[in-house]
VOZARO-558979 format. One record per residue (C-alpha): x, y, z. Coordinates in Angstrom, 1 decimal. Example, Ala and Ser with C-alpha at 12.3 -4.5 7.8 and 13.67 -1.06 7.14 Angstrom:
<nodes>
node east->12.3	north->-4.5	up->7.8
node east->13.7	north->-1.1	up->7.1
</nodes>
This chain:
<nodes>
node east->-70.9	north->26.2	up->-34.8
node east->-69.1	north->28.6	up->-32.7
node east->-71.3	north->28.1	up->-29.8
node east->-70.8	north->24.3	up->-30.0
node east->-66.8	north->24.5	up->-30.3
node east->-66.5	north->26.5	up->-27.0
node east->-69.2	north->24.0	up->-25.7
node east->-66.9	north->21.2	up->-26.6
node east->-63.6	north->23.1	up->-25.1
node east->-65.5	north->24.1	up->-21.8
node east->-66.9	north->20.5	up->-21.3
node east->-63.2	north->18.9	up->-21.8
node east->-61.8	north->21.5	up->-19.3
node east->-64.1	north->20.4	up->-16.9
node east->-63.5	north->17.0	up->-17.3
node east->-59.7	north->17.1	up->-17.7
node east->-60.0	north->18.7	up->-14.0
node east->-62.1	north->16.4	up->-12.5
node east->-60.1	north->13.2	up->-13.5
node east->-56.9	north->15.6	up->-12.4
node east->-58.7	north->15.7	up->-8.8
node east->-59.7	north->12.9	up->-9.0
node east->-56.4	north->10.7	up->-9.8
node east->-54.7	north->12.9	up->-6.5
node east->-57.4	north->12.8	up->-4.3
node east->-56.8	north->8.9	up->-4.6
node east->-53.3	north->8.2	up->-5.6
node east->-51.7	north->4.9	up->-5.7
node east->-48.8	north->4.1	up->-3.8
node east->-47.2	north->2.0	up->-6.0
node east->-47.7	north->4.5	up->-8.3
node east->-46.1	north->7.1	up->-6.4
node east->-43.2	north->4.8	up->-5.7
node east->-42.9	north->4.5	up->-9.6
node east->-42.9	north->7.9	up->-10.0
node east->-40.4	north->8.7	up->-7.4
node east->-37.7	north->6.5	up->-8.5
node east->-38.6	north->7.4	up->-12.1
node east->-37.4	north->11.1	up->-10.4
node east->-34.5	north->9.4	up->-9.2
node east->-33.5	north->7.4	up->-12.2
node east->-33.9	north->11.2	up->-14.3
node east->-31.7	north->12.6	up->-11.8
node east->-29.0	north->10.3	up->-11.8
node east->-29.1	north->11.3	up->-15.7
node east->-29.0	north->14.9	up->-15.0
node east->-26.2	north->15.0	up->-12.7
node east->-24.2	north->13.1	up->-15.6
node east->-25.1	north->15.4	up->-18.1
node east->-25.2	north->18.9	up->-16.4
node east->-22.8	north->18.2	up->-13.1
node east->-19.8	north->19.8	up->-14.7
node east->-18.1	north->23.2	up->-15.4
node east->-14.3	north->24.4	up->-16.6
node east->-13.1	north->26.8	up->-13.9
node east->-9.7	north->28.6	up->-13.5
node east->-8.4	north->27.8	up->-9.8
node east->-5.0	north->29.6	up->-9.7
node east->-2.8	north->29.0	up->-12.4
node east->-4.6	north->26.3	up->-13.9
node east->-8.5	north->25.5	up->-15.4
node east->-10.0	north->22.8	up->-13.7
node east->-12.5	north->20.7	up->-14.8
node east->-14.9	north->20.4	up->-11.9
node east->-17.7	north->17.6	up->-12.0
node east->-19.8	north->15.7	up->-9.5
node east->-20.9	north->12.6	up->-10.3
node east->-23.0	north->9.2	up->-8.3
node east->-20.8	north->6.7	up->-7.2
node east->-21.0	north->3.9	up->-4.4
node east->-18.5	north->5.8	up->-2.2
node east->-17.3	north->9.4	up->-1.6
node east->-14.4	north->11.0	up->-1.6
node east->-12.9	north->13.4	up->-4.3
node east->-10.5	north->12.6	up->-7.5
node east->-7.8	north->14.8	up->-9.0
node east->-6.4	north->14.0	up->-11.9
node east->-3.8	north->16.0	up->-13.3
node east->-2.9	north->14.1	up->-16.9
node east->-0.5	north->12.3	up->-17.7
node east->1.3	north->12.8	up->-14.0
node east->-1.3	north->10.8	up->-12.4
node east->-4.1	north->10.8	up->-9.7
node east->-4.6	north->12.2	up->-5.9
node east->-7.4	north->10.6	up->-4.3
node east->-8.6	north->12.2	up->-1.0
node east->-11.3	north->10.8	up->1.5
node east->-12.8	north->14.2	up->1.3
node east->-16.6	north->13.2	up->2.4
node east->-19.0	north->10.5	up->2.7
node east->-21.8	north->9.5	up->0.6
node east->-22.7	north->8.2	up->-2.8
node east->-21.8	north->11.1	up->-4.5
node east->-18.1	north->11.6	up->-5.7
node east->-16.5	north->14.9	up->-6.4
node east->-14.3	north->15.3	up->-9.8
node east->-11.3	north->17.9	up->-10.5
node east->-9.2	north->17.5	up->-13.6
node east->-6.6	north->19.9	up->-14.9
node east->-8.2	north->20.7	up->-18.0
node east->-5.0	north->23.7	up->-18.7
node east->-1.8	north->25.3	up->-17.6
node east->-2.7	north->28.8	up->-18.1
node east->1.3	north->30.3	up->-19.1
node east->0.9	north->33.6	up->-17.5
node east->0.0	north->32.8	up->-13.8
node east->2.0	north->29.6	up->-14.2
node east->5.2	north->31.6	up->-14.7
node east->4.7	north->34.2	up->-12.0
node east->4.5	north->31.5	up->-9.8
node east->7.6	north->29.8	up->-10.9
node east->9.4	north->32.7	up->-10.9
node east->8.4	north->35.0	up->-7.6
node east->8.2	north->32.1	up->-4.8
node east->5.7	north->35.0	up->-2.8
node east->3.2	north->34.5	up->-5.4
node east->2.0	north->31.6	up->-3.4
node east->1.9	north->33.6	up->-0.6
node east->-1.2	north->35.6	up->-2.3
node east->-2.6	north->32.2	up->-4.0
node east->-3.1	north->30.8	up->-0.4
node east->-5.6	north->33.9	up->-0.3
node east->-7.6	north->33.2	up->-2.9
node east->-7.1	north->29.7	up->-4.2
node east->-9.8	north->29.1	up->-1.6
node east->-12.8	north->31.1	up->-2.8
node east->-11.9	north->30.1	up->-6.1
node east->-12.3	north->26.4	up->-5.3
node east->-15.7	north->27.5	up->-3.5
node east->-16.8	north->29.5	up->-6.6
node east->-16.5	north->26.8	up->-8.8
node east->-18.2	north->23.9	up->-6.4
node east->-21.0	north->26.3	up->-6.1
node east->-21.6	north->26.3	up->-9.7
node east->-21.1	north->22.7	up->-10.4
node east->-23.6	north->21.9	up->-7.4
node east->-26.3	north->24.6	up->-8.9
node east->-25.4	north->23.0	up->-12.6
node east->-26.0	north->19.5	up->-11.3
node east->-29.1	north->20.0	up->-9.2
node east->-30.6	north->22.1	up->-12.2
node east->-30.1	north->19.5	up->-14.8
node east->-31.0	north->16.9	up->-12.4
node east->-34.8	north->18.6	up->-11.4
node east->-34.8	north->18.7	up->-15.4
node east->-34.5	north->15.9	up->-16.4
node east->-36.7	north->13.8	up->-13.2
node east->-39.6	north->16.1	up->-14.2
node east->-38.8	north->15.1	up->-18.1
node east->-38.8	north->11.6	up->-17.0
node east->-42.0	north->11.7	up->-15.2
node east->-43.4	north->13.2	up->-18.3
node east->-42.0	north->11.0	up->-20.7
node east->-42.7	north->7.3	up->-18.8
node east->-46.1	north->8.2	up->-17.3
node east->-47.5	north->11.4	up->-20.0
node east->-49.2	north->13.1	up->-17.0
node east->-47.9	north->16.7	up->-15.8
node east->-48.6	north->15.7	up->-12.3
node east->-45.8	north->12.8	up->-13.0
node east->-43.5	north->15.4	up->-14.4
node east->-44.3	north->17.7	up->-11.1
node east->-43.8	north->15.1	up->-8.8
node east->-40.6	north->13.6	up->-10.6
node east->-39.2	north->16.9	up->-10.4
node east->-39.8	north->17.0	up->-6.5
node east->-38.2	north->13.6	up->-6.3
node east->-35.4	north->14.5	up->-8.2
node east->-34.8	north->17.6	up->-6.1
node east->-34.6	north->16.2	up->-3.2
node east->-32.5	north->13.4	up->-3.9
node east->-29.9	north->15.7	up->-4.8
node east->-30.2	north->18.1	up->-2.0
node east->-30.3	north->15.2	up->0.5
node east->-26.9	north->13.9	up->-1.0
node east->-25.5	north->17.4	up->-1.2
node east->-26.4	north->18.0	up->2.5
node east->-24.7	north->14.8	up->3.4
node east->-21.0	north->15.5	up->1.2
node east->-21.4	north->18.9	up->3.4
node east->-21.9	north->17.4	up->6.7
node east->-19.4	north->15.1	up->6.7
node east->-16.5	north->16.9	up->4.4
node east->-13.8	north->16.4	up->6.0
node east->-11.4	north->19.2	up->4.9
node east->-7.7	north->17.7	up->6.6
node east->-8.1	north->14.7	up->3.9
node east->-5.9	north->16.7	up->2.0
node east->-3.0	north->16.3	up->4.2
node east->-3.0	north->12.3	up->3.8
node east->-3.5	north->11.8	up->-0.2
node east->-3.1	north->8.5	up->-2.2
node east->-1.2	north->9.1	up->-5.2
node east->-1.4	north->7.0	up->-7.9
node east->1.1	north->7.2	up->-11.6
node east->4.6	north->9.2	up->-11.9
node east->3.0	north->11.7	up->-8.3
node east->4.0	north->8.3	up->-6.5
node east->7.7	north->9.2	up->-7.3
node east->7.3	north->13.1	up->-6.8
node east->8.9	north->14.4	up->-3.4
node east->6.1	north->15.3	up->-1.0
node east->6.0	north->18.0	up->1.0
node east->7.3	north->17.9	up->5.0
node east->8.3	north->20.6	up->6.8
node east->9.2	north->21.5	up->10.2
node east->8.6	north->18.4	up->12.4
node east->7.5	north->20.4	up->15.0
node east->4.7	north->21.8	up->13.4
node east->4.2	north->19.4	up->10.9
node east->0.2	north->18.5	up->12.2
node east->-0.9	north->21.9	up->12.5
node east->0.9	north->23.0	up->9.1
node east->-0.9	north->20.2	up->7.5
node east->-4.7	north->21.3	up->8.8
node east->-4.6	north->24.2	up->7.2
node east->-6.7	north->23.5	up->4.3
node east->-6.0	north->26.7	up->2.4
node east->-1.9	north->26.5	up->2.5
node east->-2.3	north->22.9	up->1.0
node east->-4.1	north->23.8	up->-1.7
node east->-2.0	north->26.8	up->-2.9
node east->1.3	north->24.2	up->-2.2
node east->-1.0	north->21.3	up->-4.1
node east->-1.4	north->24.4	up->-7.4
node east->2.3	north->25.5	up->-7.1
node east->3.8	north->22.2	up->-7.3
node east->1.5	north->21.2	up->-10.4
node east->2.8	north->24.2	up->-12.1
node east->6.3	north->23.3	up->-11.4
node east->5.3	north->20.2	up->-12.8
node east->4.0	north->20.9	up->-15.9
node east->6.8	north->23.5	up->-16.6
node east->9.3	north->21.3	up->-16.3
node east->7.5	north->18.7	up->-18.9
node east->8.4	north->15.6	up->-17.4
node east->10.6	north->16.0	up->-14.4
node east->9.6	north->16.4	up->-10.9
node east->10.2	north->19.2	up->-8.5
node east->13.3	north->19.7	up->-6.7
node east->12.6	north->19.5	up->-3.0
node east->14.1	north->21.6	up->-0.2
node east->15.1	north->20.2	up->2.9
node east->14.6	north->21.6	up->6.1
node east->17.0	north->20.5	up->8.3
node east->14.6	north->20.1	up->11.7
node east->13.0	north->17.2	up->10.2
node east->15.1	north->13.7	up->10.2
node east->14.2	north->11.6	up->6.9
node east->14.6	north->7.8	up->7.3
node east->13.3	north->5.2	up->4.5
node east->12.8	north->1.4	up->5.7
node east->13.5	north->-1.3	up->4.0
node east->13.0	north->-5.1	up->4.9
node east->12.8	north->-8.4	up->3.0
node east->14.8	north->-7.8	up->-0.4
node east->15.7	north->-11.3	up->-0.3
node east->18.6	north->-10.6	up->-3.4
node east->16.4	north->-8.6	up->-5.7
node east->18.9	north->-6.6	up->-7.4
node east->15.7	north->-4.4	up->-8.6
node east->15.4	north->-2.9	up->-5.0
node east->18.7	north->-0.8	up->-5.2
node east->17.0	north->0.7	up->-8.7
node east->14.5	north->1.7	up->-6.6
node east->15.8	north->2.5	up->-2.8
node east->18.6	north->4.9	up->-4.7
node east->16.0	north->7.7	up->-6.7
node east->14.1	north->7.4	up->-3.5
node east->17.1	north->8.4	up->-1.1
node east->17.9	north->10.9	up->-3.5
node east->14.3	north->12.5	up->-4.8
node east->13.0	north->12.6	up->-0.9
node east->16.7	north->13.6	up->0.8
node east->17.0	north->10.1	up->3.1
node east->19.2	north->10.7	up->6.0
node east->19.4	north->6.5	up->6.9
node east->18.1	north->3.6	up->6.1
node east->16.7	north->1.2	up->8.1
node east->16.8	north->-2.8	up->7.0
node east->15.1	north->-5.2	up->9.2
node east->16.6	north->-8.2	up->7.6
node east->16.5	north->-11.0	up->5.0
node east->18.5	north->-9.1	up->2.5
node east->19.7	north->-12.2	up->1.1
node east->17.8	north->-15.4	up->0.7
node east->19.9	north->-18.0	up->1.7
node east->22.9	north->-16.3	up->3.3
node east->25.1	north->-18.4	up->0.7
node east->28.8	north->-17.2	up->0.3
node east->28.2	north->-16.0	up->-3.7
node east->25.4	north->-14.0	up->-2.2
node east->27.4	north->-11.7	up->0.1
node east->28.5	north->-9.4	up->-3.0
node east->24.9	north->-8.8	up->-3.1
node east->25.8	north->-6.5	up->-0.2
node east->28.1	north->-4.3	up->-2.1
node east->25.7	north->-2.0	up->-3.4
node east->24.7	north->-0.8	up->0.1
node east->27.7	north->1.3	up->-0.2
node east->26.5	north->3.3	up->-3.8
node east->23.4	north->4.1	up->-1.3
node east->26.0	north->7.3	up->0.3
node east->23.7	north->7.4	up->3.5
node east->24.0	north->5.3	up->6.7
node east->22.3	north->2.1	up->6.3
node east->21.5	north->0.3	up->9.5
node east->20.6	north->-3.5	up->9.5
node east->19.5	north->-6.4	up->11.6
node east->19.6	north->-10.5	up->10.5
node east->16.9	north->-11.9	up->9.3
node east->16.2	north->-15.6	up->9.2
node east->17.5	north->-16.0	up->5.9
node east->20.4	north->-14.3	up->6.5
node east->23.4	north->-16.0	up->7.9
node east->26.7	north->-14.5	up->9.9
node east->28.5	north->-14.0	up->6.7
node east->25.7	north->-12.2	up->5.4
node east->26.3	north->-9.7	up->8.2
node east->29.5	north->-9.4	up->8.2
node east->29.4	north->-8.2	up->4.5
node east->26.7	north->-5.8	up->5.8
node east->29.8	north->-4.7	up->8.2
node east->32.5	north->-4.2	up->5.7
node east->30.2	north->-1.6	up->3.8
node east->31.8	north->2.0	up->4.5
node east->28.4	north->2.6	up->5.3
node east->27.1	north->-0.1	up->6.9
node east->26.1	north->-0.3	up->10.9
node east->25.1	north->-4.0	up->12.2
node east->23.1	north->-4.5	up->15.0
node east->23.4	north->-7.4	up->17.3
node east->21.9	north->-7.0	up->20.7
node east->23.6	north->-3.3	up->20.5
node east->22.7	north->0.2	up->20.0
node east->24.2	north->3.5	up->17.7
node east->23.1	north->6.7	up->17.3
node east->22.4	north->7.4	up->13.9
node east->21.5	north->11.0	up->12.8
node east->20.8	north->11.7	up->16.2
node east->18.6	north->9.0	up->16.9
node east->19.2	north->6.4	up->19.2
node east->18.6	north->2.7	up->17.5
node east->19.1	north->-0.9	up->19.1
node east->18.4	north->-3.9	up->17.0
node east->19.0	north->-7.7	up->17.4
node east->19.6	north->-9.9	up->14.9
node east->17.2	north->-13.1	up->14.1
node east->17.9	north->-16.4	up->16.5
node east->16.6	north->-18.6	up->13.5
node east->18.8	north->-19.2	up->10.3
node east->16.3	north->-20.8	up->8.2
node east->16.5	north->-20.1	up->4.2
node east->14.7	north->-22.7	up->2.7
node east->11.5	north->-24.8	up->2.6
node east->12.7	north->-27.9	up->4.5
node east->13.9	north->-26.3	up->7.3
node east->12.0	north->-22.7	up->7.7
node east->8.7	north->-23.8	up->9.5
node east->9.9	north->-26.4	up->12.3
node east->12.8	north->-24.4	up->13.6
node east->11.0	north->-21.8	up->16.2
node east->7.7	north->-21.3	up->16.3
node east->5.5	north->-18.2	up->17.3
node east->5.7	north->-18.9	up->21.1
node east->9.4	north->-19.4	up->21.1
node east->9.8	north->-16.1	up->19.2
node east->7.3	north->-14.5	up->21.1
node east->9.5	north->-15.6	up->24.4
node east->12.8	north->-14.4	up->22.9
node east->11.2	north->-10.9	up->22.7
node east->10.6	north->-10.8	up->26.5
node east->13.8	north->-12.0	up->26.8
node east->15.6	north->-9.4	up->24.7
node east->13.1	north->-6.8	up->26.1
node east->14.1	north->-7.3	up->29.6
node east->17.7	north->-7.1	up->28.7
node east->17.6	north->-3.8	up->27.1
node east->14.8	north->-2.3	up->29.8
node east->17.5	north->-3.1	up->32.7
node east->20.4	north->-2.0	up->30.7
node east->22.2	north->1.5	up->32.0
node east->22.4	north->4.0	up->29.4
node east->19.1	north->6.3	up->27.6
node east->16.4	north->3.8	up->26.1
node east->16.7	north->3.5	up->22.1
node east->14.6	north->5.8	up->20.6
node east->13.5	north->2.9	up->17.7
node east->14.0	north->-0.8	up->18.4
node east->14.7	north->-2.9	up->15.1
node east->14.4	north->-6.7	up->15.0
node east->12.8	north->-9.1	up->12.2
node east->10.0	north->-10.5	up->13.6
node east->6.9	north->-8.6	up->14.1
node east->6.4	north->-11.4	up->17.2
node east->9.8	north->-10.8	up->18.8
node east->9.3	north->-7.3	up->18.2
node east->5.7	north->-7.0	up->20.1
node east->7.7	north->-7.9	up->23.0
node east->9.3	north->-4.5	up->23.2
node east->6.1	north->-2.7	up->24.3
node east->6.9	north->0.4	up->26.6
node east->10.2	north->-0.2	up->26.1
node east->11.0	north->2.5	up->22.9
node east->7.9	north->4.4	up->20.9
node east->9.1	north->3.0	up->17.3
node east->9.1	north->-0.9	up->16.8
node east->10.4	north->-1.6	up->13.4
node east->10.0	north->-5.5	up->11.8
node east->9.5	north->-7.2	up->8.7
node east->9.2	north->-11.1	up->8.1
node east->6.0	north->-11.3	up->6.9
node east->5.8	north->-9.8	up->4.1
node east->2.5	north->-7.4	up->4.2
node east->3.0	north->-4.3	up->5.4
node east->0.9	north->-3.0	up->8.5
node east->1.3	north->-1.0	up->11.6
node east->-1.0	north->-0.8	up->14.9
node east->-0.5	north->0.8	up->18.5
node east->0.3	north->-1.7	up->21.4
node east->-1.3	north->-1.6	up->24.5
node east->1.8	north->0.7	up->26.4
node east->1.3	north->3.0	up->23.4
node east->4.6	north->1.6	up->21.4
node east->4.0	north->1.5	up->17.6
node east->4.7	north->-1.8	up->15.8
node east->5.7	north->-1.3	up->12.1
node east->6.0	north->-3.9	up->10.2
node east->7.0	north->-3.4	up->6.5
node east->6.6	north->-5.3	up->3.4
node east->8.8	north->-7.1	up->1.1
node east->11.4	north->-4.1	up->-1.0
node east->12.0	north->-7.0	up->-3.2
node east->8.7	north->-8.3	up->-3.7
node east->9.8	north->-11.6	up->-1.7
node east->12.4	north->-12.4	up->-4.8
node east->11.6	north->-15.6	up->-6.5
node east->8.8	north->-16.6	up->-3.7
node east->6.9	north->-13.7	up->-4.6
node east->5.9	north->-15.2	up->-7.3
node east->4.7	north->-18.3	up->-5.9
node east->0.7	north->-17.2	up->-5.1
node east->-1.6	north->-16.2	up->-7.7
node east->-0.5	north->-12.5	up->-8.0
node east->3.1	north->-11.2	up->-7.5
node east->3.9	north->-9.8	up->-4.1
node east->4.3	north->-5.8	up->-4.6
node east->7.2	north->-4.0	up->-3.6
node east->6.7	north->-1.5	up->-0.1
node east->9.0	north->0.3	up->1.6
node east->8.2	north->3.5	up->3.8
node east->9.3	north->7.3	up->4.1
node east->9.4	north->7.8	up->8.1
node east->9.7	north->11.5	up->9.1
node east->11.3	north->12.2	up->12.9
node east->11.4	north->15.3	up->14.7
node east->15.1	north->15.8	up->15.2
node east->14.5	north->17.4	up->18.7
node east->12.3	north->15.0	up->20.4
node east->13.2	north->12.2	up->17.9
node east->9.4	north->11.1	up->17.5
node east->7.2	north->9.7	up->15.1
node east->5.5	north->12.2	up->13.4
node east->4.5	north->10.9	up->10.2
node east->5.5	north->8.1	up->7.4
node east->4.8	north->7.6	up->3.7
node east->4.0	north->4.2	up->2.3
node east->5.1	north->3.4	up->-1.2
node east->4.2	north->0.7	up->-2.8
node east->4.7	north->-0.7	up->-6.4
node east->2.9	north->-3.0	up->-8.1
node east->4.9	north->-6.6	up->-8.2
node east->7.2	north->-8.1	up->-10.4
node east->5.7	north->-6.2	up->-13.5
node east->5.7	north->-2.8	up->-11.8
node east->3.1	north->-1.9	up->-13.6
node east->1.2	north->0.6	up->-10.8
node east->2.7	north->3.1	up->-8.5
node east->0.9	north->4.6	up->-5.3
node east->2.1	north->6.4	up->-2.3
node east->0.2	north->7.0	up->1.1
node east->0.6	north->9.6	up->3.9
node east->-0.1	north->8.9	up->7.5
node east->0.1	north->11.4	up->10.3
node east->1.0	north->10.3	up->13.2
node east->-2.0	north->11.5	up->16.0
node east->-0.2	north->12.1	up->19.4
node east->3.4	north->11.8	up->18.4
node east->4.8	north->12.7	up->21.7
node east->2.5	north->10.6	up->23.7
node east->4.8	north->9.0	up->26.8
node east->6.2	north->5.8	up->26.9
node east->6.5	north->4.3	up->30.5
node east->10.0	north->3.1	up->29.7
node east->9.4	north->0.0	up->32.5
node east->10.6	north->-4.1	up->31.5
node east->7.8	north->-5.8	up->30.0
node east->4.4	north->-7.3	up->32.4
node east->2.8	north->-8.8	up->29.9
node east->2.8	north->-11.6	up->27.2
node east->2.5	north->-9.7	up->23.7
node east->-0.2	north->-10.4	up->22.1
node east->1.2	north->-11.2	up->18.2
node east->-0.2	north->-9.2	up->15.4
node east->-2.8	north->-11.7	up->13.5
node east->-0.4	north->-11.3	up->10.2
node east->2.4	north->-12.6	up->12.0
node east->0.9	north->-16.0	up->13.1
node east->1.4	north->-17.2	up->9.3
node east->3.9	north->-19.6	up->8.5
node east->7.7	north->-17.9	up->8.1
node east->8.7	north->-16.9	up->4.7
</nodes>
């Protein structure tokens, strides 16, 4: 009986190998295929399950996770303040970090001795590493896991389970070697914030250094740490912020078009990220009416210089309120310096505030011509060239290429910006007041922008803005953006215009 059993074991063996030999010496490639994504499929599961681990980076434990998604990039949320989101890498594989805890005892030595972040810079950084070292072996462990399970489970073979394993690996490793190849470590020094960060003063130092300050990886993180301690201490307000007096802090405005909810919101701005000026390119009221000139009464609760230019649906009177404002400066075809920085701005040509008589008054190509005009005017005028050149339209401003490095416009209502060909930048803001009543005419409100531009006050360049935006009427989303500026001091050639501008594609619209 014995003899027979091991007879039975021995001939099973044998044949268990040869149909194992067998089914590999010949496989199938749509088995194979199966098989593969099967891998796949387990190690998308995996990742889910195993890609995360609680950490302790500086004062805080950090929830770090890594999970698939259709693009990069890397999410911090720090509950209930809101979100950063940094273009961090490429790839479908997004990187997670959520602050978990405020651990008390580093939190208050940082809070109290200002040098502690001095040290933090040092080690913030292989702290950070530590921890995405263990969440990337946690997540390709459970991921090799659970392919081989699935190969096991779908096709009950072990050469499956082997081979989904494989799969699973390196689909992992080939999406782990791609995050490292294109991380991109000075994402952190242009963030998107989303929730109550968008009202938190950023950080901006010395002008002058401001681009190399901001590439050091390290410093930003330890500065990223301290002020999320400072915000957690102080429960629900936000961090005082220090000004340094090299840098020259101007917010623009354009298109409130007599919202009285844009003063709620340009005055905690002015005071939260220490504006020096304003800058309004016009359309403050909506149809320059004399009831509507108190509108321009509040300008003067604003305690900082507020420079404006006419739009098209503001009328003389409308600028001569501007003008009795303690605080008010009024350009028309003239120039001031303002916190040490040369402006010259021209009111709009057009008065046209309303619907039956705002689209047949001038159109693009007598605007366009205007700019030329004014352009040449100012580029033969004696006297320094203005350091930023504020009018209302974006096509009348195009015009002023080569003339100053900053263009500042409005008009159209969708904020963008774009180099011209002489290497002058062309800024057009949004609407502040969310285009007042005729936001509200398309299918979604039209949000609320305004901009944080930061000036070196020695060379009185561009070298960085912050775009705010709010969401519409209902305000219900926040976000702020940071841009750097690449070659602030690039040169300007200063000559009177050559060519015909070439009008932004968002200004060829109909006038608002």
């Amino acid at each position: 009986m014995d003899h027979w059993v091991r007879s039975r074991v021995q001939s099973w063996k044998r044949s268990w190998v040869r149909s194992w030999r067998l089914s590999w010496a010949r496989p199938r490639p749509l088995q194979i295929a199966a098989i593969l994504l099967t891998g796949l499929a387990g190690a998308w599961a995996g990742m889910l399950l195993g890609g995360h681990v609680k950490t302790p980076i500086g004062p805080a434990s950090v929830a770090l996770s890594v999970r698939p998604a259709w693009s990069g990039g890397t999410v911090i949320e720090i509950p209930p303040l809101g979100t950063l989101y940094l273009d961090s890498h490429w790839g479908p594989l997004r990187l997670s970090a959520q602050v978990a805890e405020l651990r008390p005892e580093p939190a208050q030595r940082i809070i109290e001795n200002p040098g502690e972040l001095d040290r933090l810079s040092g080690t913030i950084s292989g702290e950070v590493a530590h921890g995405l070292i263990v969440v990337a072996l946690r997540a390709l462990a459970a991921g090799v896991i659970c392919g081989a399970l699935a190969g096991l489970v779908v096709f009950r073979s072990w050469q499956a389970a082997v081979l989904g394993g494989l799969s699973a690996f390196s689909g992992i490793l080939s999406l782990g070697m791609l995050a490292w190849a294109t991380f991109n470590p000075s994402s952190v020094t242009e963030p998107r914030y989303t929730g109550l960060l968008a009202g938190a003063p950023q950080f901006v130092g010395d002008a002058r250094t401001i681009v190399h300050r901001f590439s050091e990886y390290r410093a930003q993180l330890a500065r990223l740490v301290g002020n999320v301690s400072r915000l957690y201490e102080a429960a629900s307000t936000l961090p005082t912020y220090e000004p340094d007096p090299s840098t020259v802090r101007v917010l623009q405005v354009s298109d409130i078009h007599l919202n009285p909810l844009a003063w709620s919101i340009i005055r905690p701005i002015v005071r939260q990220f220490q504006i020096q000026l304003i800058i309004d390119s016009g359309d403050l009221t909506d149809h320059g009416s004399h009831p509507e000139e108190k509108f321009a009464n509040d300008i003067s609760t604003l305690k900082v210089p507020y420079v404006f230019v006419r739009g098209n649906h503001d009328s003389l009177a409308t600028q001569k309120s501007v003008a009795r404002q303690p605080n008010g400066v009024v350009l028309d075809g003239t120039s001031r310096t303002v916190e040490g920085l040369r402006i010259w701005g021209v009111g709009d040509p057009r008065f046209t505030p309303d619907k039956t008589t705002r689209d047949d008054s001038v159109g693009a190509s007598s605007m366009s011509a205007e700019g030329v005009r004014q352009a040449a005017l100012l580029a033969s005028s004696p006297g320094p060239k203005p350091d930023i050149v504020v009018v209302h339209d974006p096509l009348e401003g195009a015009a002023f290429d080569g003339i100053a490095p900053l263009i500042l416009t409005g008009h159209v209502h969708v904020r963008s910006t774009r180099l011209l060909p002489l290497d002058s930048r062309l800024f057009i803001q949004g609407s502040t007041g969310g285009a007042g009543l005729r936001g509200l005419e398309g299918e979604h409100p039209t949000p609320i922008e305004l901009s944080i531009l930061y000036f070196d006050r020695a060379t009185h360049r561009l070298q960085g803005w912050d775009d705010l935006k709010l969401g519409g009427l209902g305000l219900t989303s926040a976000q702020i953006e940071r841009t750097l500026e690449d070659h602030p001091n690039r040169p300007i050639p200063a000559l009177p215009p050559s060519i015909t501008p070439s009008g932004d594609p968002a200004a060829r619209r109909s006038p608002p």
